[in-house]
N, C-alpha and C positions, 0 to 999 in steps of 0.2 A: 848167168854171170855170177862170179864169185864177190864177194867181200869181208870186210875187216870191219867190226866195231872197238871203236875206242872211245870209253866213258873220258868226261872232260872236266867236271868233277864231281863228289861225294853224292849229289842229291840232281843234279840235270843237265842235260846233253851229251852229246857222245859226236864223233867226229867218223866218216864213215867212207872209209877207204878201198880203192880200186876199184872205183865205179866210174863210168865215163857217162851223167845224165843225160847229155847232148842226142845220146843213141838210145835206140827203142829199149825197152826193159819188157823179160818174160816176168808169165804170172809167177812163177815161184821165187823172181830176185823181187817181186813188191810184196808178194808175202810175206816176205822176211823184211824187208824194209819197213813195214807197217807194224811188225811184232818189236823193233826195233825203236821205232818212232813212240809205241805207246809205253814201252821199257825208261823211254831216256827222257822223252818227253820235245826235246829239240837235238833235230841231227842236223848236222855241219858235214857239206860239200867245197870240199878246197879247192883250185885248181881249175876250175869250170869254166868253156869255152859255149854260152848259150846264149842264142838270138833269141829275141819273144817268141817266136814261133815253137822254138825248142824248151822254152821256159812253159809252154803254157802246156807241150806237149805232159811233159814232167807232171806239173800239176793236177792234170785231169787224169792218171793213175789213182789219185786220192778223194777223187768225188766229181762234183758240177765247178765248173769252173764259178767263181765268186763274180758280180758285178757289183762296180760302185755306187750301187741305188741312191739316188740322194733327190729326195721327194723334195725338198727347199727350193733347191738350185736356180727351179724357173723363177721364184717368186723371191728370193735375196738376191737383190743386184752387188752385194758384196760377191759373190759367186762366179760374177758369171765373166767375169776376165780371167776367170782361172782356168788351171787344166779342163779336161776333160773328164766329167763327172762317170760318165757311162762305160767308160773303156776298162777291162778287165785289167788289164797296166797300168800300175799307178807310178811314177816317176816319183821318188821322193830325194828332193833335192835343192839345194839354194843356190843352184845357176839361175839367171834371166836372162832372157832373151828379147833384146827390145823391152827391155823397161820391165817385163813379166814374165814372173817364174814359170819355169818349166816343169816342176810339181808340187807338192804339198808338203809340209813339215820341214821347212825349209833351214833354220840354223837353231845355234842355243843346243840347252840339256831339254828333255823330256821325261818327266816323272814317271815313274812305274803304271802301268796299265793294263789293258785287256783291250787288246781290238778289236769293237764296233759292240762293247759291251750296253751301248747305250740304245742296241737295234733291237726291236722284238725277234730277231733271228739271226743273231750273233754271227759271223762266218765263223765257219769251226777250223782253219787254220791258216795261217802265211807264212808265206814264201819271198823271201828277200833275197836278190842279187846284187852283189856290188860291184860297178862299173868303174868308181873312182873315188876315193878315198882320202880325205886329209892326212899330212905326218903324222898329224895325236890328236887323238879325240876322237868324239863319232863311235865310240865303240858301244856295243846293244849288251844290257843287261840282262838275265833271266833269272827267275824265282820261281821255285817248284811249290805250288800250293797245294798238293796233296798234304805234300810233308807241313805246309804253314796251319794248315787244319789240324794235323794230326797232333801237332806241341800245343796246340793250347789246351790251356787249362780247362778242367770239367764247368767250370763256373763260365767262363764265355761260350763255350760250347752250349751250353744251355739258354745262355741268356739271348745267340743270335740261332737260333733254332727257329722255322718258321717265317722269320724276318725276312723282310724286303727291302732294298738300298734303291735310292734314284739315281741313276747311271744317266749321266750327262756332258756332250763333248762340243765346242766348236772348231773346226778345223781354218778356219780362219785365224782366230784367236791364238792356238796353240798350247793352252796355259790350263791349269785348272778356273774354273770359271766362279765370281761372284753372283750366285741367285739371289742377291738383295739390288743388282743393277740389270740385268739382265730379264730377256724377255720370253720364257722357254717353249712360247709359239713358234719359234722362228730359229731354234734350236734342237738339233736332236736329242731325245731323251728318253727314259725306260724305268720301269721300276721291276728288278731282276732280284732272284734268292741272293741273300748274303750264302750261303752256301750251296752247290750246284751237286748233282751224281753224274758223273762221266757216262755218256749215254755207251763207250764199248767198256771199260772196266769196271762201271760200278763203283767207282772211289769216290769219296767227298772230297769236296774242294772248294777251298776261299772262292768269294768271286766277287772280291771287294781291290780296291787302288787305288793310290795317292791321285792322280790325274783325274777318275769322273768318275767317281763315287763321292757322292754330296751327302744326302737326307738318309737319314734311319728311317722308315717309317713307324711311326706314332713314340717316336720321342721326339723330344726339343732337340732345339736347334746343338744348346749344349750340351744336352746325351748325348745326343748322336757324335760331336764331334769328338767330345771325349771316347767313345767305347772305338771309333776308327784310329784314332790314334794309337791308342792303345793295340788294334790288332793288326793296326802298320809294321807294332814293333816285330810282329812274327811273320809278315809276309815278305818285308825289307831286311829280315836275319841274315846278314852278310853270312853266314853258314850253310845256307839255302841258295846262293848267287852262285853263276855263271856269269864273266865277263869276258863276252868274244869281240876280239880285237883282228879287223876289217883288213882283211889283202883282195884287189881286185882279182873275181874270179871265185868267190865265195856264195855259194846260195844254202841260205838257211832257212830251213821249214821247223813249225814248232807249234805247238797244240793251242789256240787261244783259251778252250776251255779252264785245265788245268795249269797256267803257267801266267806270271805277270813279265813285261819283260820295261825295259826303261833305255836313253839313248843318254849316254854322255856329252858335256858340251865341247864343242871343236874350235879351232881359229875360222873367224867369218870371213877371209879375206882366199879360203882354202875354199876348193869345190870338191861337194861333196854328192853323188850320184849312185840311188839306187832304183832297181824296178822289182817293183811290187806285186804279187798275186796271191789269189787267195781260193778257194775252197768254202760254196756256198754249207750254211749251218741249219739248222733248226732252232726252236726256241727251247731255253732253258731251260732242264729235268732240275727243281727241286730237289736238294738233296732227300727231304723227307718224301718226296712222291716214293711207293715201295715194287713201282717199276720192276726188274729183274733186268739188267745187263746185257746189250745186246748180246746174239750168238754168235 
């Protein structure tokens, strides 16, 4: 199969044209689509006519398929009216049905993040379909954190070198969380590099965000919140963003290592429907571990 890349702006994503996913793909069109994907960082499929089956077929080109491990579930009875924790399909969406939603992350804005940043084994990527879309809003931001590594200054670069952030999410919640009210037994959480090495390129990369990165480790409360603030201002660099704006029929795959990405907020009274998968990870390379790049 042949195709077209087309970058969508300056620093990440590309949009990738005259491919029909639905249908098998040979090894040398995922070749290229993987050289592609590690190039741009998040590729955009328009047009797309895929059932889960065809979605999931898609996905598993790119590794194991991801499940929703969620070790809580049985024991938070906040949980367990909800979706389906185990199913490689995540529904994310603020329909209900009979009184309970039909998946997860339901209305409202979404702060910039890293998917499942707060797991000892991160998923290394997602795949999002959109089924049904609001008029306005709803649309998913991206930030290339190669590049948000690359601008800072020598003096942060030093100072978060070695360091460790506490990556913490509840998906109930939705929000970034207070750890002066909260109980992080009964929460997932992680203590992950503030900066990563991409286990295929070798690149450093932020692996901090507004959403569930909390704690510096071993500074105060207001170190810590000061020096994230501060390298907020270079991972949220509107010079660095990608904002893709949602036509049903859209699936977007995007690196969770290297990239933050964030949702804009919508009209609540609009349904809004995606399906979600994912690309099981491994645990986080250090950007200082001196590893060698995968081959």
């Amino acid at each position: 199969m042949t195709f077209t890349v087309h970058p969508l702006s300056a620093h990440i994503g590309a949009e990738i044209r005259g491919l029909d996913i639905s249908k098998p793909l040979d090894g040398d069109t995922v070749a290229a689509l993987r050289q592609a994907w590690l190039d741009h960082i998040v590729l955009v499929f328009r047009g797309q006519e895929i059932d889960p089956s065809q979605q999931r077929n898609f996905v598993s080109y790119w590794g194991e398929i991801g499940r929703r491990a969620n070790r809580l579930a049985a024991k938070n009875p906040r949980k367990q009216d909800g979706p389906d924790y185990e199913s490689p399909a995540m529904l994310v969406s603020n329909i209900r049905e009979n009184g309970k939603p039909i998946g997860v992350l339901p209305d409202g804005e979404l702060w910039f993040h890293h998917d499942m940043c707060y797991a000892d084994e991160p998923n290394r990527a997602s795949f999002l379909y959109s089924i049904k879309v609001p008029s306005q809003g709803g649309n998913t931001k991206f930030g290339n954190m190669y590049q948000a590594y690359d601008n800072l200054p020598q003096r942060l670069k030093e100072r978060i070198e070695g360091r460790t952030i506490l990556q913490a999410f509840d998906e109930i919640q939705d929000s970034r969380l207070d750890l002066t009210k909260v109980d992080l037994t009964d929460i997932k959480h992680y203590y992950q590099p503030m900066v990563l090495r991409h286990p295929e390129t070798g690149r450093r990369a932020l692996y901090v965000n507004r959403l569930m990165s909390h704690e510096v480790e071993g500074l105060t409360h207001a170190q810590s919140d000061e020096l994230l603030e501060e390298l907020y201002s270079y991972t949220e660099d509107p010079a660095l963003i990608y904002e893709h704006v949602w036509k049903p029929g859209d699936l977007l795959m995007w690196d969770n290592l290297c990239s933050i990405h964030a949702r804009t907020d919508f009209p609540r009274d609009q349904h809004r429907l995606m399906r979600r998968m994912t690309i099981s990870g491994s645990a986080v390379i250090p950007a200082w571990d001196i590893r060698p790049a995968a081959e």
